[in-house]
C-alpha positions in Angstrom: -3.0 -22.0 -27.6 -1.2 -20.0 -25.5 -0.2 -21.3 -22.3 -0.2 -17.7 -20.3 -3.1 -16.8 -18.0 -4.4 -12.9 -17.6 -6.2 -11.8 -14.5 -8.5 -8.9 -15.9 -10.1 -6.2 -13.2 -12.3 -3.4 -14.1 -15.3 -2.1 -12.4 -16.8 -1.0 -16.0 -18.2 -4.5 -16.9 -18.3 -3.4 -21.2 -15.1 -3.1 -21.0 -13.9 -6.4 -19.3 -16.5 -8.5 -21.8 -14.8 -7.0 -24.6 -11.2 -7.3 -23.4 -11.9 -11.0 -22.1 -13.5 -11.8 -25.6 -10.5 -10.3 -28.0 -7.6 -12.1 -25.2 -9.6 -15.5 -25.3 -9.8 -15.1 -28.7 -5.7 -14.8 -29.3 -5.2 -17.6 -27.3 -4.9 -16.8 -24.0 -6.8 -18.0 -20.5 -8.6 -15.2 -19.4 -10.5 -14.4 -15.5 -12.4 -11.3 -15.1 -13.0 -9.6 -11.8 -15.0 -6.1 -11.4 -13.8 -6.1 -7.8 -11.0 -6.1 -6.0 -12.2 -8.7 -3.5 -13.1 -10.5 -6.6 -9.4 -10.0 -8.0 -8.2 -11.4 -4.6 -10.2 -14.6 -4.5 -9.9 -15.8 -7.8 -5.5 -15.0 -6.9 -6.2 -17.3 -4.2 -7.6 -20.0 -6.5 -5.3 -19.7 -10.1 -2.2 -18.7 -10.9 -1.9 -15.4 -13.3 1.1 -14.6 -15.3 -0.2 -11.3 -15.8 -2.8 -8.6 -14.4 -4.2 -5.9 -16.1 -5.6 -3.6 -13.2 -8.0 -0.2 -13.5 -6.2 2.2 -11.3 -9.5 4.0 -9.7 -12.1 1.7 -8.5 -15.0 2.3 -6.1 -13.6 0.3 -2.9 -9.7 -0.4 -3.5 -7.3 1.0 -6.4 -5.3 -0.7 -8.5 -2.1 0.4 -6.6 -2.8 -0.9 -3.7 -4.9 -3.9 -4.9 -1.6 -4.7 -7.1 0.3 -4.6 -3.7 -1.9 -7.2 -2.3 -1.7 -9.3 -5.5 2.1 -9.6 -5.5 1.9 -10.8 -1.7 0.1 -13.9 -3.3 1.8 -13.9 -6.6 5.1 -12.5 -6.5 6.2 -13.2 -9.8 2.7 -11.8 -11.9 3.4 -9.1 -14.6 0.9 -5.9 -14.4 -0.6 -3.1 -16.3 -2.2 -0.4 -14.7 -4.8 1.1 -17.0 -6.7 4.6 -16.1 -9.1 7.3 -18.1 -8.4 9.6 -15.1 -4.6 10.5 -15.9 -4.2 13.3 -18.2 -3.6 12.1 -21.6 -1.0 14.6 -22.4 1.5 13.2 -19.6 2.9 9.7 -21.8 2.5 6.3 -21.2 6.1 6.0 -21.1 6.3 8.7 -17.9 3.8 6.9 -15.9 4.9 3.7 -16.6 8.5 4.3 -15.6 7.2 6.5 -12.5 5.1 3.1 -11.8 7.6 0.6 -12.1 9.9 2.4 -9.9 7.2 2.8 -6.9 4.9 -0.4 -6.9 6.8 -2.0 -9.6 3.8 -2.2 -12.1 5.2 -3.1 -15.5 3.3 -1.1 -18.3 0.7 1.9 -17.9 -1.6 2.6 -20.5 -4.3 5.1 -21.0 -7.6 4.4 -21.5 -9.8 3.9 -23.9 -7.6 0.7 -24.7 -8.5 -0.7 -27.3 -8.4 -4.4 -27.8 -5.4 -4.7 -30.3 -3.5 -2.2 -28.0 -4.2 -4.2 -25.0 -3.2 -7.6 -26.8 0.1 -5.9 -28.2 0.9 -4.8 -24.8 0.3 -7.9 -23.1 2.3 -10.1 -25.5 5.2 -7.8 -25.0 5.7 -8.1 -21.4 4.9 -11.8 -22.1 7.7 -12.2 -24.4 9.5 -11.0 -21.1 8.1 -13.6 -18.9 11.3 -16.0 -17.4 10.9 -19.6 -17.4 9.4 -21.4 -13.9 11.3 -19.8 -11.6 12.8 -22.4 -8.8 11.4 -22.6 -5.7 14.3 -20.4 -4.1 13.9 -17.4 -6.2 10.2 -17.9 -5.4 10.5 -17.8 -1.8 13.3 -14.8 -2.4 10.7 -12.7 -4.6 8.1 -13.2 -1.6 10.0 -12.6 1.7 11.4 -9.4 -0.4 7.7 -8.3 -1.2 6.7 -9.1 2.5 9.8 -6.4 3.6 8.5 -3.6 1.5 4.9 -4.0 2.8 6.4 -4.3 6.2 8.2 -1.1 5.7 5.7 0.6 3.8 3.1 -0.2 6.6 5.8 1.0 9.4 6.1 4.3 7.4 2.7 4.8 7.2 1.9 4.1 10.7 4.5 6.5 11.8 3.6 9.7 9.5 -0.1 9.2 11.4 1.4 8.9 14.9 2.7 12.0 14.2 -0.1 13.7 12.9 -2.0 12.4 16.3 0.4 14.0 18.1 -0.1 17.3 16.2 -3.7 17.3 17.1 -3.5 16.5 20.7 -6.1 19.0 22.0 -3.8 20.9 25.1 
């Protein structure tokens, strides 16, 4: 049995039946969540050692729900999965394009299919450092904590300016 634990979120619930059934199956824990509030709660109530995350959902994406993941566990491995990316751009592209922005490990298009989604999974397992100690934990977080912060800042300061833009004279 293994000992690794997958958070999976998708708002198609097929989907999350099948890919919870085939994980289980090879060993692993598996959590479902067809909302991102979902995703959050059950992140305040487990540790995951991976996420596998749909990309376009109806209330909050995967990007930014993966942003709000890390604030609670830092150290969780992720894989953005999405039917909405054109199939001709590779998985290879988008996943180096979202490692180096939100730091999301793998990208993979969907339909996945369940041996696909295993394979992928067990690689970036295989990857997976021993417990970290509690100082690269609390390094990991106050460093995810700074790029919000900034992120936020920059965020709030592009709209500031576009207020300006639009004061009427």
């Amino acid at each position: 049995m293994s000992p690794y634990r997958v958070l999976l979120v998708d708002d198609e619930p097929l989907e999350l039946s099948a890919w919870k059934k085939a994980l289980t199956r090879a060993g692993y824990t598996v959590l479902t969540a067809s909302t991102a509030d979902q995703a959050l709660k059950l992140c305040d109530e487990h540790l995951f050692d991976l996420v596998v995350l749909d990309l376009i959902m109806p209330t909050l994406g995967g990007v930014e729900l993966l942003n709000l993941i890390r604030k609670r566990l830092p150290h969780v491995r992720s894989i953005i999965v999405s039917g909405k990316i054109d199939a001709q751009v590779s998985e290879q592209d988008i996943s180096q394009s979202l490692r180096e922005s939100i730091e999301a490990d793998l990208y993979v298009h969907k339909p996945v299919s369940n041996e696909r989604l295993k394979t992928a999974i067990g690689e970036l397992l295989e990857k997976v450092q021993p417990e970290a100690n509690w100082e690269q934990v609390a390094k990991k977080a106050i460093d995810v904590q700074k790029v919000t912060k900034a992120t936020a800042r920059a965020v709030s300061k592009n709209l500031r300016k576009l207020l300006k833009k639009k004061k009427p004279k």
